[in-house]
C-alpha positions in Angstrom: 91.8 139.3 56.1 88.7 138.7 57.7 85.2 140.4 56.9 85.2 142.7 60.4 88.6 143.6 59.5 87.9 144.6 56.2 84.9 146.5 57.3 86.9 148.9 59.9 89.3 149.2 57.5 87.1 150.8 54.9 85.5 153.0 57.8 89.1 154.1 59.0 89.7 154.8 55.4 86.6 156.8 54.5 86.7 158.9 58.0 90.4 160.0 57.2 89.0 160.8 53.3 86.5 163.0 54.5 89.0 164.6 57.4 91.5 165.0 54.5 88.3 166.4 51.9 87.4 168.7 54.7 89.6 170.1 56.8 89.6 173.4 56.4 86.2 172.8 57.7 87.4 170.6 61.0 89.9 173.0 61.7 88.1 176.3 61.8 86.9 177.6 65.2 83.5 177.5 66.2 81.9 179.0 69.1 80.9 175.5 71.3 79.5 174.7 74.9 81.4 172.3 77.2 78.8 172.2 80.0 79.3 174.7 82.2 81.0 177.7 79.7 81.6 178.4 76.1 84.9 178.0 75.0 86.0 179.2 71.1 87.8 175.9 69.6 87.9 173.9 66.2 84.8 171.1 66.5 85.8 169.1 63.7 89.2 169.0 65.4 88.0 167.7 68.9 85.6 165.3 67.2 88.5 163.9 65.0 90.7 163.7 68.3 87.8 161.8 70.1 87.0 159.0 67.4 90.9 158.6 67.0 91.1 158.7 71.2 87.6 156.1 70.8 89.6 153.7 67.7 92.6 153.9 70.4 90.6 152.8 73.4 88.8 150.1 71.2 92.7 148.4 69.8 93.9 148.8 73.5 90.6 146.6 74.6 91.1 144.4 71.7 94.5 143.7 72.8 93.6 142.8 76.5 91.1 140.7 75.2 93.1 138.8 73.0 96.0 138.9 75.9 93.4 137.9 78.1 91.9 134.7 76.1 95.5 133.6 75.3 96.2 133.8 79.1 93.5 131.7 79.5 94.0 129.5 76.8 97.5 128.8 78.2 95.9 128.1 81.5 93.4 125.7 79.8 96.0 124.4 78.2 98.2 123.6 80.9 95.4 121.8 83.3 94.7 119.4 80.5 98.1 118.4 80.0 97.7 117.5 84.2 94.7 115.7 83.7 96.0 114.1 80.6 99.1 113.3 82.5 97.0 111.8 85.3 95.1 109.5 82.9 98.1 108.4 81.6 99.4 107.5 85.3 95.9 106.0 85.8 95.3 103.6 82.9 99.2 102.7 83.8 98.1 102.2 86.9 95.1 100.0 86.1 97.7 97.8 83.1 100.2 97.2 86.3 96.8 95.9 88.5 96.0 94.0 85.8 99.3 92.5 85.6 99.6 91.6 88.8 96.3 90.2 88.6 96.8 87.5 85.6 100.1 86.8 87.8 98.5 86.0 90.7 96.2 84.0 88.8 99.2 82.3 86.7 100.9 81.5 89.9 97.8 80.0 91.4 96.8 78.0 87.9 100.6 76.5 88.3 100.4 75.9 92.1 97.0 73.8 91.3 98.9 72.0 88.3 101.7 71.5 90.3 99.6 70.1 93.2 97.4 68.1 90.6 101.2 66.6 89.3 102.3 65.6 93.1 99.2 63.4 93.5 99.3 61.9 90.4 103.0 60.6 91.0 102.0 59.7 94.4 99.5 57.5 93.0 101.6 56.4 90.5 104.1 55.4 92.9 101.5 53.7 95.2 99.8 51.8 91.9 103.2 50.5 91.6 104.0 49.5 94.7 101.0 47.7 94.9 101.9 45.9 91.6 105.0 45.2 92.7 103.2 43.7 95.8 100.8 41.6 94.1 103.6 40.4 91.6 105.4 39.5 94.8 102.9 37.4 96.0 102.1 35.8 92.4 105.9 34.7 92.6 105.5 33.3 96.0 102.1 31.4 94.9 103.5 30.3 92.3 107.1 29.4 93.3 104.4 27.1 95.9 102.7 25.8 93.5 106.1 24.4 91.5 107.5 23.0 95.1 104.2 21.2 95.7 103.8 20.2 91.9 107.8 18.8 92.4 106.9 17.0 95.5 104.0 15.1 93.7 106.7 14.4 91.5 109.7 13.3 93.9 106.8 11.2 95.9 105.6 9.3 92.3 109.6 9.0 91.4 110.3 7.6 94.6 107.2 5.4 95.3 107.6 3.8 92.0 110.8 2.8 92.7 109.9 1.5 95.7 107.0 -0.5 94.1 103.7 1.6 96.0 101.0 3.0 93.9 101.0 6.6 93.2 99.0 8.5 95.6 96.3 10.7 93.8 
C-alpha cells in the first residue's frame, strides 16, 4: 500500500470515527440557510452526505483517469509495435540491399577473374603456338644443316674414290 493510500485511508477512517462518536450531533436539526430561504434540516447530515458525494466524485475521477492513461498507454503501446515493426522491415530491408550489393560485386569480382583466366589461356595458347613454331623451324634448320653436313660427306666419299681432293 502506497503512502497516499494509506493517508486517505486514515482520513476516511477518522471522519467515519468522529460521524460514529457524534452522531447524535449530525443528525439533529438545525435551523440553516440554503441561499434564498431557511429550511429546518440535520447539518451534520448534509455535510456527511457531501464529503461522501465529494470521496464519490473523487474515486469516479480517479477511475477515468486511470481508464484514461491505460487507454492511452494501449495506444502508445500499439504505435510502437508499428514503428518497431517498420524498423524491423527497414533494417530487413537495408540486409537484402546489402546482399544484393556484395552479389553484384561477387558476380563482377568473378566476371573480371573469369576474363583475367580467358586471356591468360589465350596467351598461353599463342606462347605455344609460337613455340611450336619456332621448334618447327629449328627442325627444318636443322634437318638442313644434317643434309648439307651429309652432302659434304657423300661429295668427300665419292671424290676420294674417284681420286680428287676434298673440296673445303
Amino acid at each position: 500500500m502506497g503512502v497516499r493510500t494509506g493517508v486517505l485511508l486514515v482520513v476516511v477512517l477518522l471522519i467515519a470515527a468522529l460521524a460514529a462518536l457524534n452522531w447524535g450531533l449530525i443528525v439533529s436539526p438545525t435551523a440553516m440557510s440554503i441561499g434564498f430561504m431557511q429550511v429546518n434540516a440535520p447539518f451534520g447530515l448534509i455535510m456527511l452526505g457531501l464529503t461522501a458525494l465529494l470521496g464519490i466524485f473523487f474515486v469516479a475521477y480517479v477511475v477515468y483517469l486511470q481508464s484514461s492513461i491505460l487507454l492511452e498507454t494501449r495506444r502508445h503501446t500499439k504505435e510502437m509495435q508499428a514503428q518497431r515493426d517498420l524498423a524491423d522491415k527497414a533494417e530487413a530491408s537495408r540486409f537484402t540491399e546489402l546482399r544484393n550489393f556484395l552479389e553484384t560485386q561477387e558476380n563482377a569480382h568473378m566476371a573480371r577473374n573469369a576474363e583475367r583466366h580467358a586471356a591468360m589461356l589465350a596467351r598461353v595458347e599463342q606462347l605455344e603456338a609460337a613455340m611450336k613454331v619456332r621448334s618447327e623451324q629449328l627442325d627444318n634448320t636443322l634437318a638442313a644443316h644434317i643434309g648439307q653436313l651429309e652432302d659434304r660427306l657423300d661429295r668427300r666419299s665419292t671424290g676420294a674414290a674417284v681420286g680428287m681432293p676434298p673440296a673445303v
